[in-house]
C-alpha positions in Angstrom: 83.0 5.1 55.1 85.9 4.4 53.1 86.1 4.1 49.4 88.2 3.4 46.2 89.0 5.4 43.2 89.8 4.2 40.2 91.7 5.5 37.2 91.9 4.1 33.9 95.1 3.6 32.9 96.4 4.5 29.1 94.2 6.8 26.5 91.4 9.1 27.5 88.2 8.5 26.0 88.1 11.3 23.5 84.3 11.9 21.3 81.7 10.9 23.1 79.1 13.1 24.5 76.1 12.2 27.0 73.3 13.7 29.1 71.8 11.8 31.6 69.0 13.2 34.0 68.6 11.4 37.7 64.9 11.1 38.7 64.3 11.6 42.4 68.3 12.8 43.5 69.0 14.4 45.7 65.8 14.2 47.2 62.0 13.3 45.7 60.4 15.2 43.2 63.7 16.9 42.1 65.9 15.6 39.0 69.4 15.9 38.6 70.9 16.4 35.1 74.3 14.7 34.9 76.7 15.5 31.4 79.6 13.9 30.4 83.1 16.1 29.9 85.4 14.9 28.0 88.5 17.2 29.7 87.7 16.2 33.2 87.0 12.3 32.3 83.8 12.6 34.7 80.0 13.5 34.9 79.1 17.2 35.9 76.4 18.2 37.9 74.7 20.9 35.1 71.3 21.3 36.2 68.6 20.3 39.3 65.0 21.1 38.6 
């Protein structure tokens, strides 16, 4: 399945910090803790339970 990526173009966002947690990902039951990082631009994976 194809798919796009996308780039912002100009600044980086510089500041901001959030955790998120996914209910039910990757599978039922489990949660998946997503947290921003500010040097990679992107969500990282930092905890299943």
């Amino acid at each position: 399945m194809p798919f796009t990526v996308t780039v912002p173009a100009g600044e980086f966002i510089r500041g901001l910090s959030k955790t998120v947690d996914v209910a039910d990902f990757p599978s039922l039951g489990k949660t998946t803790r997503l947290e921003w990082q500010e040097s990679t631009q992107n969500f990282a994976i930092t905890g299943v339970r």
